[in-house]
N, C-alpha and C positions, 0 to 999 in steps of 0.2 A: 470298621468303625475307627476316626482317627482320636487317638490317647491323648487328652486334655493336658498340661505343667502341673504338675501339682505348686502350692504356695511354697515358694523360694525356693524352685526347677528355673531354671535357663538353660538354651539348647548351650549342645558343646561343640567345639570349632568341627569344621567338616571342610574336606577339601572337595570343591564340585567342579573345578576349569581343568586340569589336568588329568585327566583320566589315562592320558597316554606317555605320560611320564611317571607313572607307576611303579614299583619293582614287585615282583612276587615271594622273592628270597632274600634274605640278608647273606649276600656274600661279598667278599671283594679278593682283592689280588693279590697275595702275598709268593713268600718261596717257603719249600721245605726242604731241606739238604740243599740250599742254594739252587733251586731248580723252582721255575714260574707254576706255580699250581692257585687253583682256583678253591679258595676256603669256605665251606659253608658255616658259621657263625647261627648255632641253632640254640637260644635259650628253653628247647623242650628236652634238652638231651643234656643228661648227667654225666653222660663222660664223651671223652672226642677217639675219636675212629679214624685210620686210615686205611684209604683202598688195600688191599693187598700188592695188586699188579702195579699200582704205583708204589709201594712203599718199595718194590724189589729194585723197580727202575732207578731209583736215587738212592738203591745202597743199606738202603735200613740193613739190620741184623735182625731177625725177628727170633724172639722167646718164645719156641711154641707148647713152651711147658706150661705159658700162662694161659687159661681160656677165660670166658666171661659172657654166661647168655645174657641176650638184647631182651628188651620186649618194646615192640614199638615198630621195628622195619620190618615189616609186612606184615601177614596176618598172622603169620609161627613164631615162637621164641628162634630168637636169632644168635648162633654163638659163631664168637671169635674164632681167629686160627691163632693170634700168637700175640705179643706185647713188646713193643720196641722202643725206643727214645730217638725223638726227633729232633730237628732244629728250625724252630719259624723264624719268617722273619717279616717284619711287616714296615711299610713306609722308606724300604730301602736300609734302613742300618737299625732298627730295634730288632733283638732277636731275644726269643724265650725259648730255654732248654727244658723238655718233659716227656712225661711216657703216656704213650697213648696206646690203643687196642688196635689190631690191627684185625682186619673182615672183609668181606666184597662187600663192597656202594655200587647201587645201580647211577653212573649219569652224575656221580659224586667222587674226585680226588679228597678229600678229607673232608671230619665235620668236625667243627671244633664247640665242644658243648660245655654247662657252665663248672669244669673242672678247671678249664684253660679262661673262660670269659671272666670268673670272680678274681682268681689272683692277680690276673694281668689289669682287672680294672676296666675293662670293657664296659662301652655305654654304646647301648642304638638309637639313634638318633632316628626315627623312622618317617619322621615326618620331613627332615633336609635330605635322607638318605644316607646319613651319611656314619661309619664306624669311627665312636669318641673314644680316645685314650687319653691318659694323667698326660698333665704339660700342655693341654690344650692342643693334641695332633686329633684330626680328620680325615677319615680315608673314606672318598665316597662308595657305595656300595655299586658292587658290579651290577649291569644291567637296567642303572637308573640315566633314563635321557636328562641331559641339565636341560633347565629351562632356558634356553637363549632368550632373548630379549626383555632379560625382566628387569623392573626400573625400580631401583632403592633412593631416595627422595633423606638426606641428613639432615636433623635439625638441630642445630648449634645456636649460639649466642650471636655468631658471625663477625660483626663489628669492634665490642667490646667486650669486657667480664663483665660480669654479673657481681656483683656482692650483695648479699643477701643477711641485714641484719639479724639478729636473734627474733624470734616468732612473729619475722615479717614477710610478704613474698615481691614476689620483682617479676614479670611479666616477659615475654619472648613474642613477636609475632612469628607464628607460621603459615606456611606457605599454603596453596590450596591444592588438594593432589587430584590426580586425575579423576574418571568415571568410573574405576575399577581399584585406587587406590586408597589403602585402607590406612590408619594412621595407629603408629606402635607408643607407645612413650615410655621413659624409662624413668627411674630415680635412683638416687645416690646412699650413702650412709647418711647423710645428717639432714638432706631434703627431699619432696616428694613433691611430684606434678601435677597440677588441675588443669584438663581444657577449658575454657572460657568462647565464651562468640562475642565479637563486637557487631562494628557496622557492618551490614552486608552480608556477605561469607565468611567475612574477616576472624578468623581465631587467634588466638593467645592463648599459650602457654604458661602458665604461672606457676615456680617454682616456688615452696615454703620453706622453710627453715625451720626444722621440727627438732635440734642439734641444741646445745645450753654454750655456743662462740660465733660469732660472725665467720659467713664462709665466705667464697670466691667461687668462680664457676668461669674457668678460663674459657677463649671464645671455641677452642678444640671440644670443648667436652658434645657429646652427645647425649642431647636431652630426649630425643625419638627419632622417629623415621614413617615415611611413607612408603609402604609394599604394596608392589603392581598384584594385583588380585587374589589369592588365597594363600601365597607363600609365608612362611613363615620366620623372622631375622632368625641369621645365625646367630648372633650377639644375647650372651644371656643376660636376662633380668627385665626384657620388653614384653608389654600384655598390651594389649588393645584396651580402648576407651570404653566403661562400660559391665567389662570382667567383674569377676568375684575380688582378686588380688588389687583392681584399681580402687573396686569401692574401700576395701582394706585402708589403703594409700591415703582416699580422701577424708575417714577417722582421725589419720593421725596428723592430716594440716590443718583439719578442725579443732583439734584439742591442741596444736601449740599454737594456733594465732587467736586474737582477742579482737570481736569486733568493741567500735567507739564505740557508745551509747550516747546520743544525739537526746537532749531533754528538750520536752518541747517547752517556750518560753509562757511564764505566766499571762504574759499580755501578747496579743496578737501583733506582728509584726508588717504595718504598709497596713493599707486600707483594706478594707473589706467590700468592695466595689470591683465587678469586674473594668480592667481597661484595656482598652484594644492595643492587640502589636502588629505589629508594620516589622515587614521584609526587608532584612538590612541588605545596604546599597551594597552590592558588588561591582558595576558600573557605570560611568558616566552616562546620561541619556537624552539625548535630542527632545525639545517641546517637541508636542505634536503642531502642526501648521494650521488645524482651528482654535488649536489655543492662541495662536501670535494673534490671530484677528482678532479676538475680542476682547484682547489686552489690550489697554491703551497705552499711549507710546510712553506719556512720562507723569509725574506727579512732582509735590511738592513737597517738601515734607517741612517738619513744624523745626524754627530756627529758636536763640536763644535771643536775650533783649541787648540790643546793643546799647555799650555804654557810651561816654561823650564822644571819646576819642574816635569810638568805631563809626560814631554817626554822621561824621565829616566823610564819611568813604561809603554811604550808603548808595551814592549813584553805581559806584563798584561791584557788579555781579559777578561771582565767579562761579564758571561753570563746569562740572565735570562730568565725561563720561562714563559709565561704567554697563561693562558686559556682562549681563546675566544667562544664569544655565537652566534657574528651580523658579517657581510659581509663587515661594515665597519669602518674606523680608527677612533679614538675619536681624536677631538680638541683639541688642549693646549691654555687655556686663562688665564690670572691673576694666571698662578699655581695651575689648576685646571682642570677637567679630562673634559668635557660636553659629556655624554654616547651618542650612538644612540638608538633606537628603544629596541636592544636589550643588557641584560647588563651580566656584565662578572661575575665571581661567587664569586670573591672578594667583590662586592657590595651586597650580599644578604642581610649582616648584618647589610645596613646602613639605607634604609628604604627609601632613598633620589630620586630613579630612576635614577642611575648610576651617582649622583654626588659626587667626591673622590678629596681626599688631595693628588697632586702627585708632589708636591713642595719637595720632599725626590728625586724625578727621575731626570737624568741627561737631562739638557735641550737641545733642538737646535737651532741651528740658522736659523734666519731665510733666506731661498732660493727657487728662484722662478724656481727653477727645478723639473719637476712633476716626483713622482717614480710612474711608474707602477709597480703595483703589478704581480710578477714573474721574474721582470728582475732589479734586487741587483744591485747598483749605487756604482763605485768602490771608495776609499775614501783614502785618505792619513793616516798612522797612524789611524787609528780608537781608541777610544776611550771607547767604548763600544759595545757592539750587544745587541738586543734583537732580542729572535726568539718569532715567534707567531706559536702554537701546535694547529693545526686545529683538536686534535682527541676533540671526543665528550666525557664527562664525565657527568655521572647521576649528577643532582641536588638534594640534601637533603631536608627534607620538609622546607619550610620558617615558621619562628616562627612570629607572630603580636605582633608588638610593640604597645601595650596601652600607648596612653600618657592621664592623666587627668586634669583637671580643676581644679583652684585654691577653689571653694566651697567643702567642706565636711562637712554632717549634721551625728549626729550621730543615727540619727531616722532611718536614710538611711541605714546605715552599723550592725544596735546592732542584727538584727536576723542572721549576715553571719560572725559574726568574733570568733575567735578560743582564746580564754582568755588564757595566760600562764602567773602561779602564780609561786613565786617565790620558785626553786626546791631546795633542796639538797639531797647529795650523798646519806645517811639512814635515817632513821626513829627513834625514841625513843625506845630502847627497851620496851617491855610491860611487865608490873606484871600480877598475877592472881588478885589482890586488885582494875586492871586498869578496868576489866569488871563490867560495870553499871546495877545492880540488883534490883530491887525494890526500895524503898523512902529510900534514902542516911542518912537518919537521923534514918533509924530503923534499927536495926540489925538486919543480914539475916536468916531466918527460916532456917533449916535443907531443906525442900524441896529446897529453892535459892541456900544453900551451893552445893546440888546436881547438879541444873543444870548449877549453875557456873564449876564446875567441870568436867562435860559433857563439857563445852564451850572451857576450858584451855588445854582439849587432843586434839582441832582441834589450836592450836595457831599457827600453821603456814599462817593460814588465815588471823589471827588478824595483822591490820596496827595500829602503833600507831601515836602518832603525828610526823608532818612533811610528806612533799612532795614526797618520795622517790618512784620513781618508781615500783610498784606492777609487780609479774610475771605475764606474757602474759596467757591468756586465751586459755583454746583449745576450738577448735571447730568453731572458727569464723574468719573472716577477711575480713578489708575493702580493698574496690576496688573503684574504681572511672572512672565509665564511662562516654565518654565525645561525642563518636560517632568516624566521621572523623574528628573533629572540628582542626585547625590548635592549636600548643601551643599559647598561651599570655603571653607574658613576659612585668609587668607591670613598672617601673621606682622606683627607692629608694626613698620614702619618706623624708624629712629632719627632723634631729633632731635639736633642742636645743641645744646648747653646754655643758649647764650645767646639761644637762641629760644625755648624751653620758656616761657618766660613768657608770650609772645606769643599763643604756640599757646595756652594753658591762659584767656587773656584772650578769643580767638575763642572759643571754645567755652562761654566764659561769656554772653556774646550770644547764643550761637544757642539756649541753654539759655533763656534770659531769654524771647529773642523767641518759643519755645515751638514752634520748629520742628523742636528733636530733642530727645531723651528718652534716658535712660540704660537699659540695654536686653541681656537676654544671649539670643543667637541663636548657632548654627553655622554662620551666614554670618558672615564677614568679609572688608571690603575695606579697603584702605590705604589711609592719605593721603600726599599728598603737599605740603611744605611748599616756597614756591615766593620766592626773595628778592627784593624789589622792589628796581628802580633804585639808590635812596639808601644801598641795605645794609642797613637797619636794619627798616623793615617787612617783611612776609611775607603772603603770602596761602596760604589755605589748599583743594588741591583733592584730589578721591577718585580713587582709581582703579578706573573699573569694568572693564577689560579684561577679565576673568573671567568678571563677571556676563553682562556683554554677549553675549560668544561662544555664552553656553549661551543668550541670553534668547530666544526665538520672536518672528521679526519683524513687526511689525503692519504691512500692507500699508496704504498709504493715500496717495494723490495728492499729494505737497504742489505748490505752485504755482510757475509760472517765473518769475523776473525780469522777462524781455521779455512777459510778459502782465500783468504789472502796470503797465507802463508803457506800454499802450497805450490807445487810446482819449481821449488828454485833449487834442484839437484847441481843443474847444469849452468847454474850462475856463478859468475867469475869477479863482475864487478855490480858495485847498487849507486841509486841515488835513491835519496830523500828527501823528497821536496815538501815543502809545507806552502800552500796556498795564502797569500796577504788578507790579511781582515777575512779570512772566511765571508762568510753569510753578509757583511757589510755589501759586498759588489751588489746584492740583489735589490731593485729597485721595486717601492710600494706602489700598490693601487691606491686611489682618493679612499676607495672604501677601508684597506688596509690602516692607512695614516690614522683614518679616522678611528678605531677600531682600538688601535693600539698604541693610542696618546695614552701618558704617563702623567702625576699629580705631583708637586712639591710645594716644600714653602713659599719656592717664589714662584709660580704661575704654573699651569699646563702646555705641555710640551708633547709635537708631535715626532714620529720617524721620517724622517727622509731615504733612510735604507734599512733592508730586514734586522731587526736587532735578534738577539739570542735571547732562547726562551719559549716562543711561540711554537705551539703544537705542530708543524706541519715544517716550520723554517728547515730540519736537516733533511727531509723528503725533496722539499724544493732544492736546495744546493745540491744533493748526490745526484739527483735529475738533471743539472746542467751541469756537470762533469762529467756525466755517465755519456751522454749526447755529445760531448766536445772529445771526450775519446775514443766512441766508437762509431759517431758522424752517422745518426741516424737521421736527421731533420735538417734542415737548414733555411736560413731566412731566405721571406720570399723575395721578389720586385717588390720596391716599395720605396715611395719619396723621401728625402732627406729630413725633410720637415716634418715626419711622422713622431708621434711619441715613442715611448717604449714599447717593446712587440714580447709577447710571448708565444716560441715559436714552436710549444709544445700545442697553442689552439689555433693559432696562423702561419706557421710554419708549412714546409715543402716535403717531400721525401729525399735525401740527397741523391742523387744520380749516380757521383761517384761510390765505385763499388771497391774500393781497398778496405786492404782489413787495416782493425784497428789497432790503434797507435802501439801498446803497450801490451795487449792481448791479457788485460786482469783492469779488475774494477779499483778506483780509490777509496778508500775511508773517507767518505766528507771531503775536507781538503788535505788529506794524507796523501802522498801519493810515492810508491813505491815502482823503481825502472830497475828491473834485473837485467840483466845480459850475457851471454857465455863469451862475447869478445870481444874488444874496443868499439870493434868496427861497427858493431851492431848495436853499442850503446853509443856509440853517436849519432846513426841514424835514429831511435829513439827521439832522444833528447832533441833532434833536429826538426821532427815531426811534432813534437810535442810540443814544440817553442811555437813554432805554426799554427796548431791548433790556438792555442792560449791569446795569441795575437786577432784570430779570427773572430772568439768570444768573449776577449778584452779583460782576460783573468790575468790577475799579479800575481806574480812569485814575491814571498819573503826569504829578502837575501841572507839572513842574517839565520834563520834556519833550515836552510836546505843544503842536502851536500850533497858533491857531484863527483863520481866517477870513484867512487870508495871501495877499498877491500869489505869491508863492515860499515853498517849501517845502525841506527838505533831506530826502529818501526813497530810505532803501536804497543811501547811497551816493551818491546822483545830486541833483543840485541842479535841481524841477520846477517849473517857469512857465509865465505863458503864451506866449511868446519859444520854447520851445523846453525842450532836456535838455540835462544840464551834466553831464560829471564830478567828482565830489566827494572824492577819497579822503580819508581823513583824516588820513594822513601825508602828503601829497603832496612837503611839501618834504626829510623823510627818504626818499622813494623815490627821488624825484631824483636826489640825493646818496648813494647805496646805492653801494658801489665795486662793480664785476665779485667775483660769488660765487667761491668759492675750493672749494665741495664742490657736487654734486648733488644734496643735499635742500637747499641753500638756491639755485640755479637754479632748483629746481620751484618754490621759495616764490613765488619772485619772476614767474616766468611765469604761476602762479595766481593773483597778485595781476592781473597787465595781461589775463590774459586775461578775470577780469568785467567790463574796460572797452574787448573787444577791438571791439563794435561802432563805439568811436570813432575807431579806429585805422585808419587808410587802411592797407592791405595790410602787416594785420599778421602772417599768415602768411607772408608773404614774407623778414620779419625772425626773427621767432620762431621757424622752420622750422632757422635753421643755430644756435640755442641747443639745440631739441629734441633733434638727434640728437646734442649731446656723455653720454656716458656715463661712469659713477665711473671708469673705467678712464683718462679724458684728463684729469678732473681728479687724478689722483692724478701722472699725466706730468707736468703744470705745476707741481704746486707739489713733485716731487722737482725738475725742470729750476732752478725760482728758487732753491731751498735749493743747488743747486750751482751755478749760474751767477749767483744776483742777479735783482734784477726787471728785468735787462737783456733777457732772454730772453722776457718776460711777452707782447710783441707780434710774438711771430714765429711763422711759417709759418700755420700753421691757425688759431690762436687773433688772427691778425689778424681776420677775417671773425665769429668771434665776438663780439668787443669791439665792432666797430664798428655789429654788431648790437643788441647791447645797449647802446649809446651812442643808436642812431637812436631805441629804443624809450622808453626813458627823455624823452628831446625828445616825443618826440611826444604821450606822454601829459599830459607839462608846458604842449603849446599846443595842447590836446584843440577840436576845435570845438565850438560848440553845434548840438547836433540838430534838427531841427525836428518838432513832433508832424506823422504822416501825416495830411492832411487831405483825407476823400476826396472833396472838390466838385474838387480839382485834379487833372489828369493825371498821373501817375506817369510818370516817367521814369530807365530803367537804363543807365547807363554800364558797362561793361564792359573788362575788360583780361586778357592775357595772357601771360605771360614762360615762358622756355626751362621750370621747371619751378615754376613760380606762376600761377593764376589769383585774381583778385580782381573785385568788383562793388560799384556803389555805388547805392543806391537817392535819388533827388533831385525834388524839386517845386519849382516857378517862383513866385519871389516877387519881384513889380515888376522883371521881366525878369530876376533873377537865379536862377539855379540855387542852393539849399537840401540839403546831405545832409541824410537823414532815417534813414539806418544803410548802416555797413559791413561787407563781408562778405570772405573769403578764405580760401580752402585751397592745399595744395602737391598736387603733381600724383602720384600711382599712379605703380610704375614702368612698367605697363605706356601709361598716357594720357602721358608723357614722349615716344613714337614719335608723338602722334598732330599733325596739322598747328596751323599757326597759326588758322586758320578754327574747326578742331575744337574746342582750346583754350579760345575766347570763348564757345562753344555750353557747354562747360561750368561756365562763369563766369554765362551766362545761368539755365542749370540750379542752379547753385548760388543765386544769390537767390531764384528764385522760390519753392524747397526752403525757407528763411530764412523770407522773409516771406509763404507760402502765403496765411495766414489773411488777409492784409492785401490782394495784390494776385487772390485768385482773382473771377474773372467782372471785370473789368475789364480793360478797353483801355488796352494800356504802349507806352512809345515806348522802344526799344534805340539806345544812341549804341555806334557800334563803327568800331573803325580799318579792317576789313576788312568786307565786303558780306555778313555771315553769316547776316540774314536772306532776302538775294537768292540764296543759296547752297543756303541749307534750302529755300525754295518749288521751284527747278528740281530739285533733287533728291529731290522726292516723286514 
């Protein structure tokens, strides 16, 4: 007979999908006398026991003057042999000193019972599996299978914060979880969470404010979670929807919020007659073709009385045609068209849904004589006709009109905007004297003279100073795919007046230099005018945000920093070339131009070559330098008279089988030529010249340098000594005060962190910047605005600054690197802090140890439990993860504070 709920019974949670990840015992892994023994953790047992034969094996001393009968291990009172004092240790470095019993266990090294479980603070967790200690440590229990593939689903704010007035709530959507995934939710100190269903499946999450201040709810916080099938969050304070604790929850957002009280009005409001509704139009719609027939082609409609003047021109009929789309006549109100349902093709362009200016048409008067349509009302004098042309005419696509918002950040727009510097029509002619050769202060060897000379018979390549447009490139060309997406055509921006000149002056350049062209398209994007320093100049850039979003991503490799800058043990001399106008050489498609015309005050303008900005533009240019220096394609047979060719979709495979030019990738248009001997950076450079002339790329003469002891590349200053940090504000970073917002903290982490390999544990520092959130800068700078910058260095925000103080120094006395040179042994130093690991990779030079890069991360919360030993292993793991490609199949030496190699080998 199955047992009915009694009134306010609800079944309680039960686990029924894992049956085989079960445990049967609460034990897990610890030491006793530093020796690995297996604990059993038994909350039926009053005092804790160790084996005999193990207690001898790790040394105990045993009292065997003390005894102690058991009751409970078998079916006879059970006594001790003797009473000793142990030493645990658990999670690697907690260790508890106490005196236990000492007896034979069958199939049991120790039991530790609640003599040791209450002081130490023990909690079982039996449903994670897992043994709780104070401070938040987890040790899982021995013998429990983890679940593999289980999926935890976070539900955060995402986007933005949440502010949540006093006894109001603010909503969250969440996601939908799988067929087995159950939903947790959690709440705060001052609010508490409701599910909600909208349309569909659609849920919300609505948090209240049950608190007597407005809060915040940064987009980090966790409001619940989705758990794959009966597991249960580690994270305390989560119940399932439905629970005893959640109905609790939704008491308390009932009694802080106040529904409105809606009074119904004394008089009834709109008629009391039902009236039909009609399906609002979501699209334009073709007449059916038995409607055209039995429309008649035209009518007449009722004119007004012409006066003297007008009746001398009554022989004058004018007639107009107009194209209809709907079945019926528009209203005339206040000189104003009101469309119906469906609208005519003169309003495409207005965006209004057939509302038109028609205060230009001749009006009528008004008569209470109904025309039917097909039978023309005869009229004195008429004054006008208008016919209506029942034929159907195709519709053009509709272009979307973006209108935007009075905010613009420029955080928002700096990765999508296309910078135009100020052009002119040539360039400076160039000398042979102009090409930059080794140290400008020492006159050139015969060997420099050489391959200055080599340099000066390809000078059609050489740009000198000034903006002038480079010839187009073969071989490449952008295109810009958007899918079916409609155009967007965005709104003119407004200028300044006292910039208008300015603007109107750039654009006279870029006209000249014949990069843009005046141009009418239903794409439009805005520019943005941008004031320099002084106040008085301006730069001018586009905004693609728009285009971008819709544009289809071109997949393509680009290269990493750390692999450019590796391999140059054996280099003796550098060049550093910079490629002319970058991304200008690449010539548009029609559809491109079209695509990614720009809007100003004074007309719309298109590209005539790829501008910067566009989604795909640095894919495309590394692709046609990658191709010219490692010659994997090559143009086909093809007429002179061809257009431009792209020879990445008609292109050949090249025959020639040399290798390539440089044997390393460029940065975009960076390009870096090492060499170990003259002779072999002039072959280089002599190959390289060849290629460039093949696919019609310019060199800019003015920064590129040729045949250098030291080079400046990517930021880094290259020799043969070693790598240097190079920023280029270095002494504005230094001097940067403590940010004041969280996009200029990111700024500034992003900056140190492309020089974080020179930084000795610079996760360590940058770790307590990372986690400040908009919410603690917004506390400090209310805190200054009412207390003064008295306040600026207290509590938390001390450990900040001084972070951001360490980091600054450090990058200002950055070391130099040294290149890996693999005739020498490699050796890894290693370290590890309560929640920091870090490593440094180093090689011996005249007995001195050499960094060669650094490395560090902050610890997981759950590798924070794990020991000092474990730590370094992870520190180990982390470099050789870093520099894989450099140290794999080679023999390293690890320098470490504790024995973690000696540690790993015994414990295989």
């Amino acid at each position: 007979m199955e047992i009915e709920l009694a009134y306010g019974e609800s079944r309680g949670y039960w686990k029924h999908y894992s049956p085989g990840k079960w445990f049967k015992q609460a034990k897990a892994v610890g030491k006793i006398n530093n020796v690995k023994a297996t604990l059993l953790f038994d909350s039926g047992a009053e005092v804790s026991i160790i084996d005999t034969t193990f207690a001898r094996e790790v040394g105990c001393n045993i009292d065997e003057s003390q005894r102690q009968e058991c009751i409970g291990i078998g079916e006879t009172p059970y006594m001790t042999v003797g009473r000793t004092k142990i030493k645990v240790t658990l999670v690697g470095s907690l260790v508890y000193y106490f005196n236990v019993w000492v007896g034979d266990l069958a199939g049991q090294e120790a039991i530790l019972g609640m003599d040791f479980m209450v002081p130490a603070g023990v909690r079982l967790d039996l449903a994670d599996g897992a043994l709780c200690l104070p401070e938040e440590i987890r040790i899982h229990l021995a013998g429990r299978r983890p679940a593999y593939g289980s999926k935890i689903q976070h539900i955060t704010a995402k986007d933005q914060h949440v502010v949540i007035p006093v006894g109001e709530s603010r909503e969250v959507k969440i996601g939908i979880g799988g067929a087995k995934m159950k939903l947790w939710v959690a709440r705060g100190l001052d609010w508490v969470p409701t599910v909600i269903s909208g349309w569909g499946k659609t849920k919300y999450l609505q948090m209240t404010n049950i608190g007597d201040r407005e809060i915040i709810l940064p987009t980090h916080t966790i409001l619940g979670m989705w758990v794959e099938g009966d597991m249960v969050p580690r994270t305390q304070g989560l119940v399932t929807v439905g629970s005893g604790k959640y109905k609790e929850w939704q008491t308390l957002a009932y009694e802080a919020t106040t529904d409105r009280v809606n009074e119904l009005p004394e008089e009834p409001i709109g008629p009391l007659v039902d009236r039909p509704t009609y399906a609002a139009p979501k699209r334009i719609l073709k007449r059916p073709s038995d409607a055209l027939q039995n429309l008649s082609p035209a009518i007449s409609t009722v004119t007004s009385q012409a006066n003297d003047d007008d009746s001398q021109k009554a022989d004058a009929v004018v007639a107009r045609e107009v194209t209809v789309r709907g079945a019926e006549l528009s209203r005339m109100e206040n000189g104003h068209e009101i469309g119906t349902q469906h609208a005519t093709k003169g309003d495409r362009d207005t965006g209004q849904e057939g509302l038109r200016d028609r205060s230009s048409l001749p009006k009528a008067e008004p008569t209470d004589r109904l025309l039917k349509l097909g039978q023309p009302e005869e009229t004195k004098e008429p004054k006008g006709e208008i016919i209506l042309n029942t034929e159907d005419v195709e519709i053009a696509e509709i272009p979307v009109y973006h209108h935007e918002s009075g905010d613009l950040f420029a955080e928002d727009i700096e990765q999508h905007m296309a910078v135009l510097p100020e052009m002119s029509a040539t360039t400076e002619e160039v000398t042979i004297e102009d090409i930059q050769i080794g140290d400008p202060d020492v006159p050139l060897t015969t060997d420099q003279q050489r391959l200055r000379s080599l340099i000066w018979k390809s000078r059609h390549l050489l740009m000198g100073k000034g903006n002038a447009l480079p010839p187009a490139a073969r071989g490449a060309i952008c295109d810009i795919d958007v899918g079916g997406a409609a155009p967007i055509a965005q709104k003119v921006r407004p200028v300044a007046p006292k910039y208008r000149e300015k603007l109107s002056d750039l654009i006279k350049g870029l006209l000249a230099a014949k990069i843009v062209q005046p141009f009418t398209s239903p794409w439009a994007s805005p520019i943005v005018v941008i004031i320099k320093k002084n106040g008085v100049d301006i730069r001018l850039c586009i905004d693609y945000r728009r285009v971008n979003q819709l544009t289809r991503l071109m997949v393509y490799p680009m290269p990493l920093i750390s692999d450019l800058l590796e391999d140059l043990d054996k280099a003796l001399w550098y060049c550093s070339l910079d490629m002319a106008s970058g991304f200008w050489v690449v010539e548009m498609t029609e559809r491109a131009k079209l695509i990614s015309a720009f809007v100003t005050p004074f007309g719309l303008f298109e590209w005539l070559r790829m501008p910067f900005g566009l989604k795909n533009a640095p894919q495309i240019y590394q692709r046609l330098v990658d191709n010219a220096l490692y010659g994997y394609l090559k143009i086909g047979q093809r007429s002179a008279s061809d257009g431009p060719i792209d020879v990445f979709k008609d292109g050949e495979p090249e025959t020639d089988r040399r290798p390539s030019i440089l044997g390393r990738r460029s940065y975009i248009d960076d390009i870096l030529i090492p060499a170990a001997s003259w002779g072999s950076l002039y072959t280089k450079v002599e190959r390289l010249l060849e290629a460039c002339d093949k696919w019609n790329l310019s060199i800019s003469l003015t920064k590129s340098f040729w045949g250098c002891r030291k080079v400046d590349y990517l930021g880094h200053r290259v020799s043969m000594d070693g790598l240097e940090a190079q920023p280029k504000n270095l002494e504005s970073l230094v001097n940067i005060p403590f940010p004041s917002t969280l996009r200029a903290m990111q700024s500034f982490l992003g900056s140190l962190n492309y020089y974080r390999r020179f930084i000795e544990d610079f996760a360590v520092y940058a770790a307590v910047l990372y986690e400040l959130r908009e919410s603690d800068f917004f506390e400090i700078g209310r805190s200054q605005l009412a207390a003064g910058d008295e306040c600026s260095n207290e509590g938390r925000w001390t450990e900040a600054k001084v972070a951001f103080t360490m980091l600054k120094a450090k990058i200002a006395t950055a070391p130099m690197l040294k290149h890996f040179d693999p005739d020498r042994s490699p050796v890894i130093v290693v370290y590890a802090s309560k929640w920091a690991v870090s490593a440094a990779l180093i090689q011996e030079y005249d007995g001195v140890y050499h960094p060669v890069t650094f490395t560090s991360r902050t610890l997981k919360p759950n590798e924070l439990n794990y020991g000092m030993v474990e730590k370094e292993v992870l520190a180990l793991l982390r470099v050789l993860d870093v520099c894989y490609t450099t140290l794999a199949s080679r023999e390293i030496t690890v320098l470490t504070r504790h024995s973690t190699l000696a540690w790993l080998m015994q414990s295989r």
